[in-house]
C-alpha positions as YAML, in Angstrom:
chain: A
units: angstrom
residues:
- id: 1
  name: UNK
  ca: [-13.67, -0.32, -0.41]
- id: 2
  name: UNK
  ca: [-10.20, -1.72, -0.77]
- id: 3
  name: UNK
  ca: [-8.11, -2.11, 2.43]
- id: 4
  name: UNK
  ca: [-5.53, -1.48, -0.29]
- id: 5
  name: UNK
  ca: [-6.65, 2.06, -1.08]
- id: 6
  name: UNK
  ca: [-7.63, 3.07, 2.50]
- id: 7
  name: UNK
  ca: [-4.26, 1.92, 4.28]
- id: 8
  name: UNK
  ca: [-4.84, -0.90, 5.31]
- id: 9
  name: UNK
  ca: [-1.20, -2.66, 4.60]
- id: 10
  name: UNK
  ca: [0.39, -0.57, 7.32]
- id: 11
  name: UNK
  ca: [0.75, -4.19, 9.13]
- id: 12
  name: UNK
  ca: [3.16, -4.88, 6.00]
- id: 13
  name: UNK
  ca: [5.91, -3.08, 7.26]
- id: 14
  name: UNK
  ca: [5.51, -4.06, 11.32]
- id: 15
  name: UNK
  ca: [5.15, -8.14, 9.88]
- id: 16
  name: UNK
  ca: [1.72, -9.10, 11.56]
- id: 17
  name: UNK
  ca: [2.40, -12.58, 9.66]
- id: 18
  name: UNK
  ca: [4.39, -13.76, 7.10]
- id: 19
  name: UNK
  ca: [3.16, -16.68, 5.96]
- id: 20
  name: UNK
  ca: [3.28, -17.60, 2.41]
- id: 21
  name: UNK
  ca: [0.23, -19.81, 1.73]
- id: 22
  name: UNK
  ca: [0.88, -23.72, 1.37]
- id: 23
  name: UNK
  ca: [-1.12, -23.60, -2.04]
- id: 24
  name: UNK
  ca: [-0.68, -20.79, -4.78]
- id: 25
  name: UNK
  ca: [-3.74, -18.89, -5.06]
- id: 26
  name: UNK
  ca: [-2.75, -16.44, -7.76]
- id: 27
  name: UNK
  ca: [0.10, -15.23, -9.95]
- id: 28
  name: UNK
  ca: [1.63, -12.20, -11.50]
- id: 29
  name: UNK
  ca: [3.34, -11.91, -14.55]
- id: 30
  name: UNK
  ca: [5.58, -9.45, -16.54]
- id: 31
  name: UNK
  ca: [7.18, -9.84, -19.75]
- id: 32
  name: UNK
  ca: [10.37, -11.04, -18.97]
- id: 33
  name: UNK
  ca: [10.33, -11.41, -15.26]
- id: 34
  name: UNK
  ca: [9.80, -14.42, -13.63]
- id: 35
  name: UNK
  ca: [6.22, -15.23, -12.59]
- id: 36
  name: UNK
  ca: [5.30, -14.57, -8.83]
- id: 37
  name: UNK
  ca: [3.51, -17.24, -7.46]
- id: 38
  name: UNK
  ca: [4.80, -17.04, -3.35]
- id: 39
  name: UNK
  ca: [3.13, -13.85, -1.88]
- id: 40
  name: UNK
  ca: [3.70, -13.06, 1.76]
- id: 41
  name: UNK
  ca: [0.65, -13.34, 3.58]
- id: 42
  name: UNK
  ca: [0.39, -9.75, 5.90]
- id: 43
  name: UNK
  ca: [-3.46, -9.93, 6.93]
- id: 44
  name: UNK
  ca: [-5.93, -12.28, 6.55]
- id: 45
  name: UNK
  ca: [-7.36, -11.16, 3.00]
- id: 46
  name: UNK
  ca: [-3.81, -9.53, 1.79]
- id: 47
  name: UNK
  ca: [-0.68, -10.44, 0.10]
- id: 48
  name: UNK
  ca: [2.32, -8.67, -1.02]
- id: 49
  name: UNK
  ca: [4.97, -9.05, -3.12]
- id: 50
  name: UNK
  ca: [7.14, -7.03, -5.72]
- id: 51
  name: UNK
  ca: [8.82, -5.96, -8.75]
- id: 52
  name: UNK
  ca: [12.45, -4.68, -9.05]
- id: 53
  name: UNK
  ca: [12.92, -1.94, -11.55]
- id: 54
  name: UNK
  ca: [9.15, -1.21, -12.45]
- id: 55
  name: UNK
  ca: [10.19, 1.45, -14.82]
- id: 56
  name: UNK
  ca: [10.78, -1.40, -17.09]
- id: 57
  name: UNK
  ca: [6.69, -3.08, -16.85]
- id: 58
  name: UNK
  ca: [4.12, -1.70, -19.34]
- id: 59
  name: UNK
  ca: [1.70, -4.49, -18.36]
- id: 60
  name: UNK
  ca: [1.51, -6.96, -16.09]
- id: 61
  name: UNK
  ca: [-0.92, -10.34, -16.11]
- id: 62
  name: UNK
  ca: [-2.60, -11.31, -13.01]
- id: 63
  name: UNK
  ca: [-4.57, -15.00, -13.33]
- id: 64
  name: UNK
  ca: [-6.00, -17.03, -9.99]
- id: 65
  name: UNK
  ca: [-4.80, -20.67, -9.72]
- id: 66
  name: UNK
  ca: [-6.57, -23.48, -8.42]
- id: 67
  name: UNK
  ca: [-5.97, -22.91, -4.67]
- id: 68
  name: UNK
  ca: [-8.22, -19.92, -5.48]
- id: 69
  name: UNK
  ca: [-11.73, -22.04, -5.72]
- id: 70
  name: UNK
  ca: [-12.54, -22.09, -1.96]
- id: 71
  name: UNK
  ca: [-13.07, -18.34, -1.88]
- id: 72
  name: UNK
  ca: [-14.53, -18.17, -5.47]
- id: 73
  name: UNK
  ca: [-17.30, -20.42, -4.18]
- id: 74
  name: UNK
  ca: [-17.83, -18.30, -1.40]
- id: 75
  name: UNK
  ca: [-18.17, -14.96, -3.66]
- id: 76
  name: UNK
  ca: [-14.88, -13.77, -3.53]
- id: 77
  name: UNK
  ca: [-12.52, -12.32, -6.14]
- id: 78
  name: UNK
  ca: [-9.16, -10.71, -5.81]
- id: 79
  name: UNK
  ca: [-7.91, -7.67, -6.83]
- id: 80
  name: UNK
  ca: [-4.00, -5.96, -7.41]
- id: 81
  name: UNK
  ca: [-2.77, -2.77, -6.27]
- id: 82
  name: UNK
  ca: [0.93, -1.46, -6.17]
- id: 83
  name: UNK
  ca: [2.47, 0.95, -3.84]
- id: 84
  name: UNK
  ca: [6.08, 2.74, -4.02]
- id: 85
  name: UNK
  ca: [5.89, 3.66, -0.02]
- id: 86
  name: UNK
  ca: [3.38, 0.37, 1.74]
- id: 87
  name: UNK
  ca: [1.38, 3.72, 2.61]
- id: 88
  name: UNK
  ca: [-0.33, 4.88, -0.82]
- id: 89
  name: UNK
  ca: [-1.93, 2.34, -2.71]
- id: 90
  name: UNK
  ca: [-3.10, 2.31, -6.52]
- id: 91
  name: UNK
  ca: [-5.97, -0.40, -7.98]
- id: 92
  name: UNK
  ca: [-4.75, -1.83, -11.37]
- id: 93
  name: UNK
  ca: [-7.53, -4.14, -11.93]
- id: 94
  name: UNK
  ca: [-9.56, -7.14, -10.36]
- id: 95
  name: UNK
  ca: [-10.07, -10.97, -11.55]
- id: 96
  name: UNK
  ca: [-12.52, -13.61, -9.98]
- id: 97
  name: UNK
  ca: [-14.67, -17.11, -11.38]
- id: 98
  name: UNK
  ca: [-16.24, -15.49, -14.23]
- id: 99
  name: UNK
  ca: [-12.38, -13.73, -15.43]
- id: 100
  name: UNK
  ca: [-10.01, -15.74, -14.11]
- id: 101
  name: UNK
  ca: [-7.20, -13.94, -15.34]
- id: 102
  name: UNK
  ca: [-6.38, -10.77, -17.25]
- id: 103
  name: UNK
  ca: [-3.89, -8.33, -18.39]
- id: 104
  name: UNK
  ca: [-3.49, -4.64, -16.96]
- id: 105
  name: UNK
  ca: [-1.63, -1.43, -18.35]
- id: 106
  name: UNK
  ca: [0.37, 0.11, -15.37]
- id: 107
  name: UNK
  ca: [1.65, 3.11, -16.83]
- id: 108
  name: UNK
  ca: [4.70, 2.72, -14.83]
- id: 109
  name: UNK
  ca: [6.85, 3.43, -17.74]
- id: 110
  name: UNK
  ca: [5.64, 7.09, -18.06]
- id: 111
  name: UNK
  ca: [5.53, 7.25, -14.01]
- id: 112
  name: UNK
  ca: [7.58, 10.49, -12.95]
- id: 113
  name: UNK
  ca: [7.77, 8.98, -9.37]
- id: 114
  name: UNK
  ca: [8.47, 5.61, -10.53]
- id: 115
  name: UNK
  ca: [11.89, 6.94, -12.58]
- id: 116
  name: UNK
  ca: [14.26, 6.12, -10.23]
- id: 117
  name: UNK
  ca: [12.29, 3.76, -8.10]
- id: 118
  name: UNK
  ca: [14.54, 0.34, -7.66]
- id: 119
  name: UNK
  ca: [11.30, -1.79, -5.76]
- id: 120
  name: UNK
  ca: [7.64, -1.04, -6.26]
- id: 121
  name: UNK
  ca: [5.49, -3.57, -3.68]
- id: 122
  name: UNK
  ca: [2.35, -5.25, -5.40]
- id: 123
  name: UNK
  ca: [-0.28, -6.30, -3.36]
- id: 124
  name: UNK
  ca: [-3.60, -8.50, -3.69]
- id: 125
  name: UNK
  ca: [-6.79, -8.30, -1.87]
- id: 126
  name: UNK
  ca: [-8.67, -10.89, -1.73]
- id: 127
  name: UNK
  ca: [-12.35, -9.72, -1.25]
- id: 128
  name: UNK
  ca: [-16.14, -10.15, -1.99]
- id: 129
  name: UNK
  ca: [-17.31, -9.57, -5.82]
- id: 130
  name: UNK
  ca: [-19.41, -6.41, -5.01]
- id: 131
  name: UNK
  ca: [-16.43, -4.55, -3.67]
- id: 132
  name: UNK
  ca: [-13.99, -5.58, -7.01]
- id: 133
  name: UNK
  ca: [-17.28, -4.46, -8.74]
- id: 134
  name: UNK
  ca: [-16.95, -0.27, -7.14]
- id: 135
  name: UNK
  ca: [-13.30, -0.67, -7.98]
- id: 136
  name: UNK
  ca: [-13.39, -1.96, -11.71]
- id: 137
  name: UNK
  ca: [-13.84, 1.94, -12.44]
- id: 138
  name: UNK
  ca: [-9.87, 2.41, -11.95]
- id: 139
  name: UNK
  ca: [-8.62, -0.32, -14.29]
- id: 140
  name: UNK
  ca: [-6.66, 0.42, -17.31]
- id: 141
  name: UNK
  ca: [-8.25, -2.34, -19.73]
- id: 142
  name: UNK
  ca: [-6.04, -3.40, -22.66]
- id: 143
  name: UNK
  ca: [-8.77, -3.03, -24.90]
- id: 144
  name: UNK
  ca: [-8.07, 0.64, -24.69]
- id: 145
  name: UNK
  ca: [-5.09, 0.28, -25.91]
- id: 146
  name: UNK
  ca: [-6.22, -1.58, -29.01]
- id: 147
  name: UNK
  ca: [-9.09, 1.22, -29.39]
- id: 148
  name: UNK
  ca: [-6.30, 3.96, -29.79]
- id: 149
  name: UNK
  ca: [-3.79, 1.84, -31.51]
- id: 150
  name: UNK
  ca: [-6.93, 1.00, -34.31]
- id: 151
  name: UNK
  ca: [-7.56, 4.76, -34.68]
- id: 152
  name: UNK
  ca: [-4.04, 5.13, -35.32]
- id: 153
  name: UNK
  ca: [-4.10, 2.96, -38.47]
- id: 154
  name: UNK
  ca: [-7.56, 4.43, -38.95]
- id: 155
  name: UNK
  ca: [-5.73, 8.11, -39.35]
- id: 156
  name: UNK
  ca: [-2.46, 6.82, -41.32]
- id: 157
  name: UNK
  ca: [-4.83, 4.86, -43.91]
- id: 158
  name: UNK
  ca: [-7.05, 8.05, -43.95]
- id: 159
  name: UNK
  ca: [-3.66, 10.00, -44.91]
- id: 160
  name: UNK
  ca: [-2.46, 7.77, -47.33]
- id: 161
  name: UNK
  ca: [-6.09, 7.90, -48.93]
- id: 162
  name: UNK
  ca: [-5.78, 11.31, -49.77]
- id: 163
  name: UNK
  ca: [-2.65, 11.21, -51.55]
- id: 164
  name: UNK
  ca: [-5.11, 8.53, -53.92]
- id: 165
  name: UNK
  ca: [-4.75, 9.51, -58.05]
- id: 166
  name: UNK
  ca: [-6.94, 7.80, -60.70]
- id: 167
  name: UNK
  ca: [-5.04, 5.70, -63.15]
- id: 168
  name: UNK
  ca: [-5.94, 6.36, -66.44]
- id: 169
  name: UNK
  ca: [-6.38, 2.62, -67.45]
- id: 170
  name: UNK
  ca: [-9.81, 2.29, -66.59]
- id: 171
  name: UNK
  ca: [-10.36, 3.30, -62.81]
- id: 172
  name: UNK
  ca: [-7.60, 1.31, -60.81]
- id: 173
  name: UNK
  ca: [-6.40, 3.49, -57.88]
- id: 174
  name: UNK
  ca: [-2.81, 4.06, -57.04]
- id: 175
  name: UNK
  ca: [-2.09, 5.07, -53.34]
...
């Protein structure tokens, strides 16, 4: 599993390293944020970085760059997890070769804890497919979203059908 989810970031806080790799290997995006490109390095396989006012981040896009192709030979993927304490961490979703990039619903609008939280940390681990395969489970997919926002339509056009009358000029419907 995740050194994400079991802990594993508690170097984070002491600083075992803080590099920031020479070469981007990923990016983060939110709609009107500026993209995140330099992560601090804190363990081999782990980066961190952050948000300011997450309250205000529905979604967030997370796409590997070219730097990335030395471990996506060798297997690897990466995957993004936030935490509000560097203690607790939550998956959000996972991206390697075959999906280089994606977006992910973080619910962080509707987040009781995140109401008044001013910094929420992201982090990425970068690790082999099989374990981002046992994680995929958590992810919030957008498509989801477009399921529930289709049977919304679905329901209004079903509503609107029933208010349907005959014309008398041959058979035309009026809704």
């Amino acid at each position: 599993m995740s050194g994400f989810i079991n802990g594993g970031m508690n170097g984070a806080s002491s600083g075992v390293m803080n590099n920031v790799p020479a070469t981007p290997l990923f990016g983060v995006a939110a709609s009107g944020r500026p993209v995140i490109l330099n992560f601090k390095q804190v363990q081999e396989n782990q980066f961190l970085a952050g948000f300011d006012t997450p309250q205000n981040i529905p979604d967030v896009s997370f796409f590997l760059l070219p730097g990335f192709e030395q471990y996506a030979l060798n297997g690897f993927g990466a995957s993004i997890h936030f935490s509000v304490d560097g203690q607790n961490w939550e998956f959000l979703g996972a991206v390697a070769a075959n999906k280089p990039s994606d977006i992910f619903r973080t619910g962080w609008p509707s987040n009781e804890t995140l109401k008044n939280c001013a910094f929420l940390q992201i982090g990425i681990s970068v690790e082999p497919i099989e374990n981002l395969v046992k994680l995929e489970g958590g992810a919030r997919p957008v498509a989801d979203r477009m399921n529930f926002a289709k049977g919304i339509a679905m329901n209004l056009f079903h509503y609107m059908e029933s208010f349907e009358k005959r014309a008398m000029d041959g058979g035309n419907f009026l809704v």
